[in-house]
N, C-alpha and C positions, 0 to 999 in steps of 0.2 A: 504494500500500500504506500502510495506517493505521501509525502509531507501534506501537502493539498487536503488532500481527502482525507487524513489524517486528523488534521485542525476540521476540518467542516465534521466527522461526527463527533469529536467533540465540544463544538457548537450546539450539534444536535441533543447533544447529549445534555446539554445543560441545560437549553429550554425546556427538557421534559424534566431534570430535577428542579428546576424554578418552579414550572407548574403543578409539580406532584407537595414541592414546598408550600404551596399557597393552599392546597388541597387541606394540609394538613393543619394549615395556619387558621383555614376560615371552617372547617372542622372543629378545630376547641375554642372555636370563638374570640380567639386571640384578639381580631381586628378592634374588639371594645375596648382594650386596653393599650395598644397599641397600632391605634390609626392610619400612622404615617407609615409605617412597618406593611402595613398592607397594603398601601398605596404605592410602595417601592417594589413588592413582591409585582404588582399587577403590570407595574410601566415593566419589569424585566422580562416578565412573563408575553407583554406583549411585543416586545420590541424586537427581540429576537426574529419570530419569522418577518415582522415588520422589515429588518434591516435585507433578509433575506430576498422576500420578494424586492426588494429597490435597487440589488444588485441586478435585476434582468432586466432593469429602466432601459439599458446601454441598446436595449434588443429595437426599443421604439421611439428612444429619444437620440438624442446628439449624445457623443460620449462627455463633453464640456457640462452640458444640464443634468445628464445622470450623473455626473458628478459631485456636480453641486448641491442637487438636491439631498443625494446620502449624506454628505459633509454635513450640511444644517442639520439633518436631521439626528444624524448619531449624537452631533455636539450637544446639539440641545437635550438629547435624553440624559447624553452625561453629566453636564449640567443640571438639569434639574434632579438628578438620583444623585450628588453631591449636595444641595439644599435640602434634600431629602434626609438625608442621614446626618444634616444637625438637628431635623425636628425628630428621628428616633431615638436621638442622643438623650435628648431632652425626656421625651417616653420612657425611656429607660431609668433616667438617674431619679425622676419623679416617682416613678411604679416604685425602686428600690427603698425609696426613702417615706414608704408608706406610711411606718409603724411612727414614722415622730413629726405630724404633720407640720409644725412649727418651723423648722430645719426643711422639710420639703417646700412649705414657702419662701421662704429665703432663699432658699439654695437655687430653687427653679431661676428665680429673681435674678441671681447673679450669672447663672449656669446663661439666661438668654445673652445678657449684655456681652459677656464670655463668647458666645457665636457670636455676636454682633460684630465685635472688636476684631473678631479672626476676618469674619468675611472681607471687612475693610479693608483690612491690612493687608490681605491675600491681593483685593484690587488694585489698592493703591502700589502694591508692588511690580503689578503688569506692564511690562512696557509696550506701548500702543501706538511703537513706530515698524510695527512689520509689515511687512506689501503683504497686499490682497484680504486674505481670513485668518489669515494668519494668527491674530490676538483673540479671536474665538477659542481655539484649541488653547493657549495659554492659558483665556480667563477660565475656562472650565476645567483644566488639570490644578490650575492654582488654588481655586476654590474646593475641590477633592481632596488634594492636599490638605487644606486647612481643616476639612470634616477629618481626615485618617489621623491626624494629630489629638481631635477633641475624641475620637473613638478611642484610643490607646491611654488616652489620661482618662478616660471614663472605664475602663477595665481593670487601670490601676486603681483607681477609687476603691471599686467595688472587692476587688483580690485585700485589698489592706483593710475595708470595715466588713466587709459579711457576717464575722464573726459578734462584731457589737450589734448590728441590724439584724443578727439571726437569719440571716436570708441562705440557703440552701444552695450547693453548686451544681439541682437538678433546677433550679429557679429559672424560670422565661426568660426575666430580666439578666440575670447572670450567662444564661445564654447565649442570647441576643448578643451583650456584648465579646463575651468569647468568641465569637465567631467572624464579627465585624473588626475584633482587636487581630484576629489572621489576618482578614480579607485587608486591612491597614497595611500591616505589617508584607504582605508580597505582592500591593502595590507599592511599600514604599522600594524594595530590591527591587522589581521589577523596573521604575524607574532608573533607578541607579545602571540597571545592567542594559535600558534600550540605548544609551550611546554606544554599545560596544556592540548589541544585534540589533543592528535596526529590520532585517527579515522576521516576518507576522510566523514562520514556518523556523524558525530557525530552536536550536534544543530547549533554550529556556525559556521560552513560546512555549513549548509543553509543558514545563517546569511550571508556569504560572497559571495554563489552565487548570490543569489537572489539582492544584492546588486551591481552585473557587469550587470546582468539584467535588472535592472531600469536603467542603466548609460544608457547601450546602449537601452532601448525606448526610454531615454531620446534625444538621439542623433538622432535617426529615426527620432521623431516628430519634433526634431530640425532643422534638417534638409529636410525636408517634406514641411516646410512653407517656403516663399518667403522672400527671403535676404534683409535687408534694403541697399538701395545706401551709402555707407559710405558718409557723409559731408567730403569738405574739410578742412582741419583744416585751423584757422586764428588765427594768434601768431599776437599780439602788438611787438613792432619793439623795445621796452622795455624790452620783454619777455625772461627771463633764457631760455626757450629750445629752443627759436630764437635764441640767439648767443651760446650756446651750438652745434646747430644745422650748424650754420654759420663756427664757429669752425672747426668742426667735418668735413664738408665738405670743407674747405680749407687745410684739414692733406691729403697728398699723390698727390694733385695736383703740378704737374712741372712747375714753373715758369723758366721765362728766369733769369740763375743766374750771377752776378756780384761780381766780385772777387774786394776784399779793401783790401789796403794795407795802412801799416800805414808810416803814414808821420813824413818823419825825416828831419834834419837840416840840410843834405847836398841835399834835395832833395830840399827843399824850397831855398836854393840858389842858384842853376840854372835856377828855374822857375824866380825868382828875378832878375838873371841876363838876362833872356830871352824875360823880359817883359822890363827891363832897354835899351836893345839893341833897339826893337821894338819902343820906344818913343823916343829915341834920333835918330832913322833913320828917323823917321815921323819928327820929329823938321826940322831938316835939308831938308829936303823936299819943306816945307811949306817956311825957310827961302830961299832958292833957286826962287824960284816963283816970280815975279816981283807982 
């Protein structure tokens, strides 16, 4: 079997694990909890024979328009399945941080501004003097990048507190990220190695399919088995992410407010002379009284 044909069934191969993933995903009703996660399963799921058929454009268009039109359209899928997987990020560190919802406010809080900061930064790094479309493919690998960064710190999150969160490493959440911290981790090699192969067919081209292809069996049988009940967590009343947590959910609640003013010397002798009046009317009172 040629290289060629090689990469095309495992193409194939993967749009039926995408689709057997989503089967499974929208099977334990996952999409309630993780929205965005099913919305990136579906653009994969569909995009695949999408891209497929667009290759046989060339058969009825100019080779110049067939061209261009795959170009947009791959970008933009990439592109938007990179915007995608900061709002799973988010799904994820939010679901994880069930048990102490005080910290899960805040946290989400900071967690958005955190993408915000990245996306920026990602663009404003683009340089947007290339001919042609050149800064398309840029902005949409940069923007990937910036998501496979916050996937990687959000798997170390979760590997260093599970233990305080009680959260399970059969957990969705734990999951999810497990698998996105690979899919990170051999696009970032994979990066690193396409200046040395730049052929779509060349060995480490199999090296990086074959490697989203285990993620996602991995996620199949992961998701295939029966969810453990997450425990409740039980913080000691001593515990840092008890009053972190305590904290955390007293920022933004409205109390009833009281206005102080400060006390000056002409105000303290009215109240002196007001309290002066008040015992010498009571004196007299009392002297009156037989």
């Amino acid at each position: 079997m040629s290289a060629n044909n090689a990469m095309s069934v495992l193409s194939a191969i993967e749009f039926l694990m995408w689709a057997a993933l989503g089967f499974c995903f929208w099977k334990k009703a996952l999409y309630r909890r993780f929205p965005a996660m099913a919305v990136y399963l579906g653009l994969h799921a569909v995009a695949a024979p999408l891209f497929t058929g667009l290759l046989y454009l060339r058969l009825v268009l100019s080779k110049r328009t067939a061209f261009e039109v795959y170009y947009f359209s791959y970008w933009a899928v990439y592109l938007v399945s990179a915007i995608l997987l900061f709002f799973i990020c988010m799904e994820v560190f939010s679901n994880a941080l069930e048990a102490v919802p005080g910290l899960k406010k805040l946290g989400t809080l900071a967690f958005r501004w955190a993408a915000i900061a990245c996306i920026v930064l990602s663009l404003a790094s683009v340089s947007y003097q290339h001919s042609g479309h050149g800064y398309i493919a840029q902005i949409a690998n940069t923007v990937m990048r910036s998501a496979s960064v916050m996937e990687l710190c959000l798997l170390a999150f979760l590997a260093l507190c599970m233990n305080a969160l009680n959260i399970s490493a059969l957990d969705s959440a734990f999951g999810l990220s497990m698998g996105f911290g690979l899919l990170a981790a051999n696009d970032f090699i994979q990066s690193l190695t396409s200046s040395i192969h730049t052929s779509l067919t060349a060995p480490w081209q199999f090296v990086y399919q074959s490697t989203i292809l285990c993620v996602i069996g991995g996620w199949i049988a992961f998701f295939a088995l029966p969810e453990r009940v997450r425990k409740p967590v039980l913080l000691p009343a001593s515990s840092l992410i008890f009053r972190w947590n305590e904290i955390a959910t007293a920022l933004g609640h409205s109390e009833t407010q009281v206005a102080l003013q400060t006390a000056n010397s002409s105000l303290l002798s009215d109240v002196q002379q007001v309290a002066d009046r008040i015992f010498a009317h009571r004196t007299e009172s009392n002297e009156s009284q037989p």
